[in-house]
Every structure is written in structure tokens, then in C-alpha cells.
VMD Tcl script that draws the C-alpha trace (Angstrom):
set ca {
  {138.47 56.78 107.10}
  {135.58 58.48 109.07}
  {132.57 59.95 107.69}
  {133.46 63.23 109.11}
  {137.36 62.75 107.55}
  {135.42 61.88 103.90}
  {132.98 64.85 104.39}
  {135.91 67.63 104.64}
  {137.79 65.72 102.13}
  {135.02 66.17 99.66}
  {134.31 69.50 100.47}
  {138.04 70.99 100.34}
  {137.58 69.14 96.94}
  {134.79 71.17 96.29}
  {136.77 74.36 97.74}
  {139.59 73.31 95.70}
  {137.74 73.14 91.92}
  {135.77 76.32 92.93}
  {139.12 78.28 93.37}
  {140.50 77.15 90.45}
  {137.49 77.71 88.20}
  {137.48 80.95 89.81}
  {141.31 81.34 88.72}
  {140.01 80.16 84.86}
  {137.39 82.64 84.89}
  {139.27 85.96 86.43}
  {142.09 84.83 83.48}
  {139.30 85.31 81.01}
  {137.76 88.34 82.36}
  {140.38 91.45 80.71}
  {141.45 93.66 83.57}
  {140.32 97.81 83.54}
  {143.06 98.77 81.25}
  {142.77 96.14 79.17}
  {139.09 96.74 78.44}
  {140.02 100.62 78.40}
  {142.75 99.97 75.07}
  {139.68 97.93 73.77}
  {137.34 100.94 74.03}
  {139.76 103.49 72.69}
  {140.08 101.04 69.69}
  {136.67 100.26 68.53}
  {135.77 104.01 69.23}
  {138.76 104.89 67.19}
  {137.68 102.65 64.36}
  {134.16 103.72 64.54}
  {135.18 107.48 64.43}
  {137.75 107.59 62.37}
  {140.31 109.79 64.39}
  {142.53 108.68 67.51}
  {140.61 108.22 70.82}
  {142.33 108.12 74.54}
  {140.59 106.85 77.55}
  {142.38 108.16 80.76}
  {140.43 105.26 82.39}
  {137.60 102.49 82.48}
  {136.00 100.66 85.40}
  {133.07 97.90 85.08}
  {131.15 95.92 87.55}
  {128.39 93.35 87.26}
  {127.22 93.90 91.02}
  {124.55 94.48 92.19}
  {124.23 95.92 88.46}
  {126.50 96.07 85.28}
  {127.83 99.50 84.86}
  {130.75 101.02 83.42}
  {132.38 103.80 83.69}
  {134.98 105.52 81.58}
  {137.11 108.54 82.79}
  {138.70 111.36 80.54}
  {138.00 110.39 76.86}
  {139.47 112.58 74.17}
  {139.60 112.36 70.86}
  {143.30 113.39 68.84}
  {142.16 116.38 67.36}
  {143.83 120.04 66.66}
  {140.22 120.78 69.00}
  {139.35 117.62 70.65}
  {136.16 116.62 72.25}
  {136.58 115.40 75.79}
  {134.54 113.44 78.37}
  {135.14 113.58 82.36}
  {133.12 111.37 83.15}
  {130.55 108.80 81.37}
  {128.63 106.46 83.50}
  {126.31 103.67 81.53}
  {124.07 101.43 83.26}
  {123.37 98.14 81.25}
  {120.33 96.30 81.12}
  {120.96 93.40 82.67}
  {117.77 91.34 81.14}
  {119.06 92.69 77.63}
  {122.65 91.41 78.50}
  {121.64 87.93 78.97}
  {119.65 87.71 75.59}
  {123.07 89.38 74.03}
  {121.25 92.69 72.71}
  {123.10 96.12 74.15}
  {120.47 98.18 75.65}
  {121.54 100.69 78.41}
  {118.89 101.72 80.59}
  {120.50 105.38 81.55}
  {123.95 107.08 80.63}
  {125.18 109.69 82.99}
  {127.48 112.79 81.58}
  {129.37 115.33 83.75}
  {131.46 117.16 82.39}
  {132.53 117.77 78.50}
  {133.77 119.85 76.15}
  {132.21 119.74 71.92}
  {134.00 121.68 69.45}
  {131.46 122.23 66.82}
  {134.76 122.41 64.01}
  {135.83 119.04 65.58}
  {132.30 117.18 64.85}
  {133.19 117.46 61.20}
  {135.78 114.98 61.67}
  {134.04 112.10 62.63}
  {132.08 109.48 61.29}
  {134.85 108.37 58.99}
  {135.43 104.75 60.13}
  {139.10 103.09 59.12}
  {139.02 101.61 56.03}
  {141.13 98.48 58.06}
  {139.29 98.49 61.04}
  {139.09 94.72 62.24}
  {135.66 92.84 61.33}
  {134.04 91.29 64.46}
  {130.99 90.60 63.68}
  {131.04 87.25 65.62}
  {130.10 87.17 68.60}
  {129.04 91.07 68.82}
  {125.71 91.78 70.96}
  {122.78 93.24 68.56}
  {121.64 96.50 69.57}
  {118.39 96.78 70.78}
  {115.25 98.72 69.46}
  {115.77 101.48 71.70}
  {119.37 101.12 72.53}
  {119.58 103.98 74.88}
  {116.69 104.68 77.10}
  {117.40 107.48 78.80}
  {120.51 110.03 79.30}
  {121.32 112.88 81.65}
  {124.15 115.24 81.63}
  {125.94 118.38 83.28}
  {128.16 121.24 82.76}
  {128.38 119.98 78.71}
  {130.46 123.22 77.00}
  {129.55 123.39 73.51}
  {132.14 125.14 71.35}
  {131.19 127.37 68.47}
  {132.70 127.71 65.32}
  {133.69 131.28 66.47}
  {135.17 130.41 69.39}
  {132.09 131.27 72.01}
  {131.56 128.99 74.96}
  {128.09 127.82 75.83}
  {127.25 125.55 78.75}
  {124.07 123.19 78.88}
  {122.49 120.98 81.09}
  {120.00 118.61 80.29}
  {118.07 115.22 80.17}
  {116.53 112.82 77.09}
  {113.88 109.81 77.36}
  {114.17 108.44 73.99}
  {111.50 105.60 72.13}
  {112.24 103.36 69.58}
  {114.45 104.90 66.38}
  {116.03 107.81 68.46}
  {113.00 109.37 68.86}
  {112.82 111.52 72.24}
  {109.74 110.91 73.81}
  {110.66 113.50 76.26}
  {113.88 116.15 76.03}
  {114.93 119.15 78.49}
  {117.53 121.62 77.24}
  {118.85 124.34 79.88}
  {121.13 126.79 80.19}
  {122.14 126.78 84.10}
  {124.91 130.13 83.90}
  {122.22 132.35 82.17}
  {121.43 135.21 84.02}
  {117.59 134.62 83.24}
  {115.61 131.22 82.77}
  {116.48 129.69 79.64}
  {115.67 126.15 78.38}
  {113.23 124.21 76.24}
  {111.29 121.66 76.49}
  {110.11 119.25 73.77}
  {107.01 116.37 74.42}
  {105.78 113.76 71.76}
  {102.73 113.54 71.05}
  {101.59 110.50 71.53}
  {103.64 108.35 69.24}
  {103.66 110.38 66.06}
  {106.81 112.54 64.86}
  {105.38 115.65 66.22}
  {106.74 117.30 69.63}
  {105.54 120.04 71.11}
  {107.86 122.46 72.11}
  {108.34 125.34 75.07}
  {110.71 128.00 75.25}
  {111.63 130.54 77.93}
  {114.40 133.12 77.01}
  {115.11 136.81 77.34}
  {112.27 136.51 80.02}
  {109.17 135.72 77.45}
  {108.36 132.44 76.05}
  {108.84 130.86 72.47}
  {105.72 127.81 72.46}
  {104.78 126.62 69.21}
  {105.42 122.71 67.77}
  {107.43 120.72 65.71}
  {107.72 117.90 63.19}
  {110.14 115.20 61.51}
  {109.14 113.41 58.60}
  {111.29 110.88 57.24}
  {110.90 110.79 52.85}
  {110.88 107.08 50.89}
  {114.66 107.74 50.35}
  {115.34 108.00 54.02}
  {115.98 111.89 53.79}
  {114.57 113.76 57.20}
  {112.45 116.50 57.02}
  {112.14 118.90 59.80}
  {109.11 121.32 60.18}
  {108.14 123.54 62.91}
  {106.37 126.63 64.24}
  {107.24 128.79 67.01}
  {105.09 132.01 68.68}
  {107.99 134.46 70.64}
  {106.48 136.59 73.08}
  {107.69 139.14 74.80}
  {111.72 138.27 74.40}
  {114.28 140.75 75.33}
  {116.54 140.45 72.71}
  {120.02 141.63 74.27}
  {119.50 139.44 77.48}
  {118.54 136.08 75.01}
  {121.43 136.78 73.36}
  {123.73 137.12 76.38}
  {122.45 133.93 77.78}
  {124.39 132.13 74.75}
  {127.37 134.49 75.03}
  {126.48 136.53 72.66}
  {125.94 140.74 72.07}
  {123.06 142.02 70.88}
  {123.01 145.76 68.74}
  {119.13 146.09 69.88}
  {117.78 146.05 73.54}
  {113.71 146.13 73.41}
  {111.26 143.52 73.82}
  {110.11 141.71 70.50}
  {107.29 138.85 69.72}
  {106.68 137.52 66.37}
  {105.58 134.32 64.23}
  {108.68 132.12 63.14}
  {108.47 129.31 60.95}
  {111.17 126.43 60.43}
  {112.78 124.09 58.28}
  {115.48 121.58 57.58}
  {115.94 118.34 55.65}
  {119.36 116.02 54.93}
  {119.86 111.99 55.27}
  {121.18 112.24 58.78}
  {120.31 114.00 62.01}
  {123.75 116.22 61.68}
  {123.05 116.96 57.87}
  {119.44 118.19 58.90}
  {120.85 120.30 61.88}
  {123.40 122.02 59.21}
  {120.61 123.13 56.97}
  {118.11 124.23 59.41}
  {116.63 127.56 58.40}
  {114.10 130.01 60.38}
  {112.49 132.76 59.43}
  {110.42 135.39 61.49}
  {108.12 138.28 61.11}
  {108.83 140.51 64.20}
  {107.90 143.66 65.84}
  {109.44 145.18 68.82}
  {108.27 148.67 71.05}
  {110.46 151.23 72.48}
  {113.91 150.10 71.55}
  {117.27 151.20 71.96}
  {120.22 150.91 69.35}
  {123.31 150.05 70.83}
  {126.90 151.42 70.66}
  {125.40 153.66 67.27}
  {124.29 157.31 67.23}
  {122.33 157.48 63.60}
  {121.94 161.40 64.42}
  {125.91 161.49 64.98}
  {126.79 158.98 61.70}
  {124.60 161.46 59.59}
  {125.98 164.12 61.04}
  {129.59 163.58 60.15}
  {129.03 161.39 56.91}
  {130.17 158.14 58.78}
  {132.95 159.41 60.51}
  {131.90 159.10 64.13}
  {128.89 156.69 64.97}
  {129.50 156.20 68.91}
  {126.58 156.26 71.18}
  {122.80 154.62 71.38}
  {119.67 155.84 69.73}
  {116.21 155.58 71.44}
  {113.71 153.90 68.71}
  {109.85 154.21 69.15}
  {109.62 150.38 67.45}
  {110.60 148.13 64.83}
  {109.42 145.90 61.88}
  {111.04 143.72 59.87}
  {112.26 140.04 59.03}
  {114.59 137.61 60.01}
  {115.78 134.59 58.41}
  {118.96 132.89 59.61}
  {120.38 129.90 57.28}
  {122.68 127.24 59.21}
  {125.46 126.71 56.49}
  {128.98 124.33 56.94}
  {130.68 127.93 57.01}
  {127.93 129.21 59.55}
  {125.03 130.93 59.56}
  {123.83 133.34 57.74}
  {121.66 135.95 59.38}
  {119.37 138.24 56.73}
  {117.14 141.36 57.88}
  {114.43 141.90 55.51}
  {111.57 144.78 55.25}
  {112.97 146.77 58.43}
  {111.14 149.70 59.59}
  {111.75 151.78 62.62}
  {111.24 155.58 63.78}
  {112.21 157.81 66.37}
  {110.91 161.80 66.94}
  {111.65 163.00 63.81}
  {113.16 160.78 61.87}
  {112.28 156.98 60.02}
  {114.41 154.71 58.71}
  {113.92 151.51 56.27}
  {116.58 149.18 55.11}
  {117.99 145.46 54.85}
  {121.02 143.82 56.20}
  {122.79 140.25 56.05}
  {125.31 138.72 58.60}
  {127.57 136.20 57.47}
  {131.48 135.69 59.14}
  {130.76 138.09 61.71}
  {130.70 140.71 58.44}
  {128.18 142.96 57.95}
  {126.86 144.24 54.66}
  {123.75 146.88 55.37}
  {121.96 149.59 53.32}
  {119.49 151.74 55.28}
  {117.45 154.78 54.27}
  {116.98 157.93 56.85}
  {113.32 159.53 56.15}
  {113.10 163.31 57.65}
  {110.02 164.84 58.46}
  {107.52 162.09 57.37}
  {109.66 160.62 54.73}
  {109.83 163.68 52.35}
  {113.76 163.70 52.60}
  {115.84 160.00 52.18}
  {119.69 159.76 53.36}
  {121.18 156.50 52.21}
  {123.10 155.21 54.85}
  {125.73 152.11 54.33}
  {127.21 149.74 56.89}
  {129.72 147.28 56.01}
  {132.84 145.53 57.67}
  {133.72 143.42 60.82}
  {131.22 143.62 63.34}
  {133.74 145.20 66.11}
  {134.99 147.74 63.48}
  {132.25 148.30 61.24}
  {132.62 151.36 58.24}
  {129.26 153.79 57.92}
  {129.27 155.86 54.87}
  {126.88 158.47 53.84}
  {127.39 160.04 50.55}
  {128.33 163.81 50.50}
  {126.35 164.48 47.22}
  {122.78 162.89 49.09}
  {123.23 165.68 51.87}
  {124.05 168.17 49.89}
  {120.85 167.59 47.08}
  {118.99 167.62 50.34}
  {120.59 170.51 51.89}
  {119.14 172.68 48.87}
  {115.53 172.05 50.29}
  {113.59 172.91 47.31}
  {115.81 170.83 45.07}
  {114.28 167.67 46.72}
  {111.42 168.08 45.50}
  {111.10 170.67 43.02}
  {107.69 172.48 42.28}
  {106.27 171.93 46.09}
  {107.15 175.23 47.33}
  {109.73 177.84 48.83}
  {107.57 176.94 52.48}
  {108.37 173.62 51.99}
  {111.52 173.91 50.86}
  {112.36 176.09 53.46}
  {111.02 173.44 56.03}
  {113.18 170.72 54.77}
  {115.98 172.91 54.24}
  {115.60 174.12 58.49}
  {115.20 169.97 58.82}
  {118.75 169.21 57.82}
  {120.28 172.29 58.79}
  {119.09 171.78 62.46}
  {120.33 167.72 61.85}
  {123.87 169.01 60.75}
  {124.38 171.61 63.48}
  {123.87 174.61 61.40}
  {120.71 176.95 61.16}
  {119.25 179.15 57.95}
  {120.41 182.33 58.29}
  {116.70 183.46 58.65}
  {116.27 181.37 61.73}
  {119.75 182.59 64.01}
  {118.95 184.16 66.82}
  {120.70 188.04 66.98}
  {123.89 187.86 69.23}
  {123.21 188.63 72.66}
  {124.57 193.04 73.44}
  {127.52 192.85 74.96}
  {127.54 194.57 78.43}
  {129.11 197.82 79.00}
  {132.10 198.10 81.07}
}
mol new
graphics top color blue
foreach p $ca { graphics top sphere $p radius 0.5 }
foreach p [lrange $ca 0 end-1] q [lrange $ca 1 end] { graphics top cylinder $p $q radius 0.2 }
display resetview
């Protein structure tokens, strides 16, 4: 036998081992859908409620990635995925620790009633703790997504976009949250300082700004502790509000000091208790879709229209709650021409439950006023007996005086479309023929 002969003898050996190794290895290596049933069944296990992954594809060339294709989860509401694209460390994957150096989402849909179902793993999910990567210190470092729909309780749709650089423990070292369908700039923007749990944070909504900073503290029991201050400036409350889909009753520009709060062992737990509270004032103001003059006017019955306001005082504290939040008005003050008003009101289950009391010419007469109900069919009531003690004039406040009697007496007669006697005008002579 030649040398040549020998030489491609040895190396279609060589071909020959190299194929079939490559045949060993490609049998070990699960195919897309196998790895895809895999998935659905450790996510399923880890979640507690059926997952479905439309598809799943994974390369190690020129970097490992995978990518997974129309997730759900089997819920009455489920949460679903388009797309999810993670890009694996490849120095991490050698050393068996799962680190992913960016995760791309476009494209999902989280119902808020749906989160409460998760977290529940199977009491028989399969134990495979050999052979399982460790997770690494910051196990994601950084993910984007797009066109995410978030779901509220209620039924209102909200879309964000956004981005997260996260440091060791989950902390975000920098986060971006934005709204890209509102009709003004809306996002915020939250930077750590330096490596302690405080971030400072900046807001733009409604066209003004919210700055201010915030804080997580973690207790010796492991319970979080969220702290914060924010400064709103100049935000128009009816377009802030339609930016997350929602109506406003007030249109006017308002800035205040707001201070909040929230504790509970886990991130979810702390986001379910968060409470705010804010000291506001707001300038020339309108009331939407409700005429006070016109409610007073016929005790409740008809309330349809807007009333111009000069400004407004008051307090706000909203409570996040597993049934929702809570919204309380505290201390409000307002006026307009002739008239001031004071009063309190809480929002809870899209009910309302308000008491309010109308001040006439510089607070000498008080109307109660009382809204309660649904807030797209809400019930005003003002009591007959209150107008008509205040119709008297002098029996308001007896002892002041038949002027001022009279004067309060002209007051409400002019708000209830009728005039003292005293101050008609003589009918007009009729023209002769």
C-alpha cells in the first residue's frame, strides 16, 4: 500500500469517527419541540398553572440564544408572550451558572387578576436538582421590551415600553418606563445612586414633571420597605389621566408634595400595599360633566354640565388594596364667583361616596350636598329642609338683621331662579293697538 493510499485511508477514518460522533452528539442534543414541552413543563411547575409554548428555537452560534414564540399561560385571563429573545452568557455557561446578558420582549399581554395565580409551584413537580446550572449573582443583566399591554383589574388597557439594567439582588441600577400611545410625554425614569437602595426618580406627565427620590429598605426579617418623595409640578390632571386610559372629573393644572410608602416580604406584596398621599393645589379649574349651580338648583335632580372653579385645595391619598385602590379626598376647598365649597370624598369599586358643603356669599349660608353611586350614574341629593331654612334668610342666622337677611334671602332666591318680590322688575306696558 502507498503512502498516499494509507494517508486517505486514515483520514476517511478520521471523516468516518467525526460523522458518527457527530451522529452521537445531534442524538443527545433534544430537537426545538422537544426543548419547547421541556420549557412549558418546568414553567408550569414553577408557576403553578398550565403553560403553552407555540414555539422554541436555540442556537449556540456565533452566540447562545433562545428564543420562544407565543407563551400563554391556561388561565380564564391568560398572560401571553409573542416573542421572548434571551441572550446567554456564554463565559457563565461554561462555569454552569445561568446568567443572561439581555432578554428582548415584543409583544405581551398581563392581566393584573391573572398575576394572582401564580407562584404556586406543584406540590409533585419533579426534583432535579442534579445537574441544574446555579444562577448567577445578577442573573439577568439587562432587559428591553415593546408594546407590553398591562391589564387592569377593571378591564382598562395600558401599553408600556421600556428598558431595565439591573445589579446584583434585582436591584435596577438604571430603569425607563414609557408610555409610547400617550398623547403627551409620559415616562419615568429611576437612577441608583451609587450603590445604595436609593434611586432617584423623574417624571413627565400631563405636561409637568413629578422629580423627587426613592428608597427600599429591606428589615432583619426580610420584609421590604419602600419610601419615597415626589414634587408634581405643573400636571394637567385630565390629560395624565387619559394617558393611562383613564377620565378625569377635573381639568386644571395642579402641583403638590406627595409622600410614599409600602412594605410586604416580596416585591408583589410591597407593590399591593403601596400608599401615596399628596397635599395639592390647583388654579383655574373646570369641573367636568357637573353643573353644582344646576344640582342645587333642582335638589339633585339634574347635574349635567361643567362648572368653572377659581382653584382648589385639598388631599389625596390612594391605598393599593387586593380589591383595588382606594382613592380618599381629604380637606377640599374650592370657590367660584359667588359661591365656596368644602367637602371629602373616597373612591373605592369605581363607587363614589362624597359629602360637600356649598358656602353663599362668603360662607354665611351652607347647602349640604351628597354624591354617592357608580361613577357613570352617580345620585346627588340635596335636602329640601337645608334650602328651605336657608330660603327664610333671617332664619339662618337669627339676630343679624332684616338687611342681612334680606341679602341672603335675594342670594338663594337669585340661585333657585326666583326673585323677592321687592326686587321684580314691573312688567313691561303693553303696546296699544
Amino acid at each position: 500500500m502507498t503512502r498516499a493510499r494509507k494517508w486517505l485511508l486514515g483520514l476517511g477514518i478520521f471523516i468516518g469517527v467525526l460523522a458518527v460522533a457527530a451522529g452521537v452528539l445531534l442524538s443527545l442534543i433534544p430537537s426545538d419541540e422537544e426543548l419547547a414541552q421541556r420549557a412549558a413543563g418546568e414553567l408550569q411547575a414553577a408557576l403553578g398553572v398550565p403553560v403553552t409554548i407555540g414555539a422554541l428555537h436555540w442556537q449556540l452560534l456565533p452566540s447562545p440564544r433562545v428564543e420562544v414564540e407565543n407563551a400563554a399561560t391556561g388561565q380564564p385571563q391568560p398572560i401571553e408572550v409573542k416573542k421572548l429573545t434571551a441572550h446567554v452568557n456564554t463565559a457563565a455557561l461554561w462555569q454552569r451558572r445561568l446568567k443572561l446578558d439581555w432578554v428582548e420582549v415584543q409583544g405581551a399581554v398581563v392581566p393584573q387578576l391573572s398575576l394572582r395565580g401564580l407562584g404556586r409551584p406543584q406540590a409533585d413537580a419533579p426534583d432535579n436538582k442534579a445537574g441544574k446550572f446555579t444562577v448567577d449573582a445578577v442573573p439577568l443583566a439587562r432587559i428591553d421590551f415593546h408594546e407590553v399591554t398591562w391589564i387592569t383589574r377593571r378591564g382598562t388597557r395600558v401599553v408600556y415600553d421600556g428598558e431595565a439594567d439591573f445589579d446584583a439582588g434585582w436591584r435596577p441600577r438604571t430603569a425607563r418606563l414609557r408610555l409610547p400611545h400617550a398623547a403627551s410625554a409620559t415616562n419615568l425614569t429611576l437612577t441608583r445612586q451609587g450603590q445604595e437602595d436609593r434611586w432617584e426618580a423623574q417624571a413627565s406627565v400631563g405636561g409637568g414633571t413629578a422629580h423627587g427620590q426613592v428608597q427600599l429598605q429591606a428589615a432583619d426579617k426580610g420584609e421590604l420597605r419602600l419610601s419615597g418623595k415626589l414634587q408634581p409640578r405643573n400636571v394637567e390632571v385630565a390629560s395624565a389621566l387619559q394617558a393611562f386610559n383613564r377620565n378625569s372629573i377635573i381639568s386644571g393644572k395642579a402641583s403638590g408634595e406627595t409622600s410614599l410608602s409600602g412594605r410586604g416580604d416580596s416585591l408583589a406584596e410591597l407593590a399591593q400595599s403601596l400608599h401615596t398621599t399628596t397635599a395639592f393645589t390647583m388654579g383655574r379649574s373646570t369641573l367636568r360633566r357637573f353643573d353644582l349651580d344646576k344640582a342645587i338648583r333642582s335638589l339633585g335632580r339634574d347635574h349635567a354640565g361643567e362648572t368653572p372653579l377659581d382653584g382648589i385645595t385639598g388631599r389625596l391619598d390612594t391605598q393599593n388594596t387586593p380589591q383595588g385602590m382606594v382613592v380618599t379626598y381629604s380637606g377640599l376647598k374650592t370657590q367660584s364667583g359667588a359661591f365656596s365649597a368644602s367637602g371629602k370624598a373616597r373612591l373605592a369599586n369605581r363607587q363614589i361616596d362624597a359629602e360637600f358643603a356649598v358656602d353663599l356669599i362668603d360662607g354665611v349660608v351652607g347647602v349640604p350636598l351628597k354624591i354617592t353611586g357608580p361613577v357613570n350614574q352617580i345620585k346627588v341629593s340635596v335636602p329640601a329642609s337645608a334650602i328651605a331654612g336657608a330660603a327664610v334668610g333671617t332664619a339662618v342666622l337669627p339676630g343679624i338683621g332684616t338687611a342681612l337677611g334680606a341679602r341672603i334671602g335675594a342670594a338663594i332666591g337669585q340661585l333657585f331662579g326666583s326673585e323677592p318680590a321687592a326686587a321684580k322688575r314691573p312688567a313691561a306696558p303693553k303696546k296699544a293697538p
